[in-house]
N, C-alpha and C positions, 0 to 999 in steps of 0.2 A: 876625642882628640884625633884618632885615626880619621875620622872623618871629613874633620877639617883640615889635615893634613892632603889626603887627596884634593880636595877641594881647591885647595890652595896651588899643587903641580897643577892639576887642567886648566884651573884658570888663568896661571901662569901660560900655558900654552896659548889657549885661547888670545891671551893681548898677546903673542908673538905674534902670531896669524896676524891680529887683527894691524899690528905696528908694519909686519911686509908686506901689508895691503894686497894679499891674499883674496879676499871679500868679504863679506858680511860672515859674521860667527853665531851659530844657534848655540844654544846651550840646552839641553832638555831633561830635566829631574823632575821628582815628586814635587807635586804643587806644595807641599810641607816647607820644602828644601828652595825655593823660589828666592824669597828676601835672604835667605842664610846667603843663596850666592852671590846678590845684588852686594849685601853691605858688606862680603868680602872683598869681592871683587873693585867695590871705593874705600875701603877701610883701609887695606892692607896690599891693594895694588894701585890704587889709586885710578880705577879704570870705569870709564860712565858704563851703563847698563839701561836697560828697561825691561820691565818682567811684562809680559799679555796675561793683561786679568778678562779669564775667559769667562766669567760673568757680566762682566760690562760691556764685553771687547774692545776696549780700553789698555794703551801702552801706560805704563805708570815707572818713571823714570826715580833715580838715588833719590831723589828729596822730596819722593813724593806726587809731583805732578802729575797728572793724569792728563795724558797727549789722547784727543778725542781722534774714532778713526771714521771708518764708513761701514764698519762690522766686519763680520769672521773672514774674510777674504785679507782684511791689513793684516794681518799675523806675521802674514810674508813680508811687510816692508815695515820693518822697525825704525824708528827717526834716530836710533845710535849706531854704531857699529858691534855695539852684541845685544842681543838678545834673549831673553831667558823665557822658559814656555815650559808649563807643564807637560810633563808626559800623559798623565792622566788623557790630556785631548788625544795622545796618538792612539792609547786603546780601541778608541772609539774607531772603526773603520768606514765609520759614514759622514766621520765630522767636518764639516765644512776648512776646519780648520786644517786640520791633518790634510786637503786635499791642497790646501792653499799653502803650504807649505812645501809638501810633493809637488806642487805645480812651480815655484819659482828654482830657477838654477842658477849656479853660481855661486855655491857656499864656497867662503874660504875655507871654514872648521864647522865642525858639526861634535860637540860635547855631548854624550848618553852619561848621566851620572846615575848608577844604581844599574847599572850595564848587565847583571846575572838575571836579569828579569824580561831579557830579550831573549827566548829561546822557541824552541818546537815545541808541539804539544807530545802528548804521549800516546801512542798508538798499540793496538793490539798486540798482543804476546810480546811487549818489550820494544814493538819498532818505533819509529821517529815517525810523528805528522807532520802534517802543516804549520808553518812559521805561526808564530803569535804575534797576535797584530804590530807587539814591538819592532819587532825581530824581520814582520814583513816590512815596513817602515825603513828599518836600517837597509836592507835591501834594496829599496830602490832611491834611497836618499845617497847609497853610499858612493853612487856613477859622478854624480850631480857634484860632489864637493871635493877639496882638493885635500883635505886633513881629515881623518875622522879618529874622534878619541873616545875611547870606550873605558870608562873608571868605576871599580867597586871596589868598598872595602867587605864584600860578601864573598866566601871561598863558593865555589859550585856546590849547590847542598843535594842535589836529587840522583844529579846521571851527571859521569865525566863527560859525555858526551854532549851535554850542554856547552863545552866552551870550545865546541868544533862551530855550533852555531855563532858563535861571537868571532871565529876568526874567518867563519862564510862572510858574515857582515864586514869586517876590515879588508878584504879580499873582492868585494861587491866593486868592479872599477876597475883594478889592477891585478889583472891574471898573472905578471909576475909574481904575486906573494907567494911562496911557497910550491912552487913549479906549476900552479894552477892548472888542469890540462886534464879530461877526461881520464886518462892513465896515473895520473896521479895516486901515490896511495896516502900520500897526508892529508886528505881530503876527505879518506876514509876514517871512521874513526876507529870501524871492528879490523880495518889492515894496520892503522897507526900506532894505536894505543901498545899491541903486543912490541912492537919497534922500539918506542921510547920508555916503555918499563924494563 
């Protein structure tokens, strides 16, 4: 129920986007979670969709159709105004698809559903690595779009310091969030954390 609950606010967001002609709106979840958003999304908002079936490379729109494309390059040009796309393709940091996605600009919205699974890897004696391919993805997708929505009904399970990476990614574009600024210490999370507890 929580889940569909969420699901329900983003996707509400998303037709706002897509209604102030914003631009095109990506939506990206577990390939599981794909059709669950589709026939919310016509069920209970009454809003068209197409999921990329990344085995066919194939759009497949509410009722079913199967919109034929040219291959993993159309991912980027969906024939409705939202689109739905597995995450599973972003993991992959060599997929064709993921590039051709990072390659078109001009998202109005950009949905991450399952958003706690964008984070750094973990590094020696406790430090922060390098983004995970999700997480590097949010980063440079996040210049590119003019909304970006980040939804979990997942608390942070490992490090608080996980959801400093989820507010790097909402911050990726607009240095105003949050004083953004080398000096900054909300940025930090070993300066911040002692602050806000």
């Amino acid at each position: 129920e929580v889940g569909v609950g969420k699901t329900l606010s983003l996707a509400a967001a998303a037709m706002l986007s897509a209604l102030l002609d914003d631009g095109p709106v990506l939506i990206l979840c577990p390939s599981t979670l794909t059709v669950q958003w589709q026939v919310e999304l016509a069920d209970k908002l009454g809003i068209p969709s197409a999921v990329w079936s990344s085995a066919r490379k194939v759009w497949i729109d509410a009722q079913g159709h199967v919109i034929k494309t040219r291959g993993a390059q159309d991912v980027a040009n969906c024939p409705v105004r939202i689109a739905i796309v597995s995450t599973g393709l972003i993991f992959y940091r060599d997929s064709e698809e993921r590039q051709a996605l990072l390659d078109r600009s001009g998202y109005g919205t950009v949905v991450l559903d399952e958003a706690h699974r964008a984070r750094r890897r973990s590094g020696f004696g406790g430090t922060r690595g390098e983004p995970n391919n999700l997480l590097d993805f949010l980063l440079r997708i996040g210049p590119q779009t003019k909304n970006l929505l980040l939804g979990t009904a997942t608390p942070i399970q490992t490090d608080v310091r996980d959801l400093w990476d989820l507010l790097e990614a909402l911050t990726s574009g607009a240095d105003f969030v949050l004083g953004r600024s080398p000096h900054s210490r909300w940025f930090d999370p070993l300066q911040a954390l002692p602050l806000v507890k």
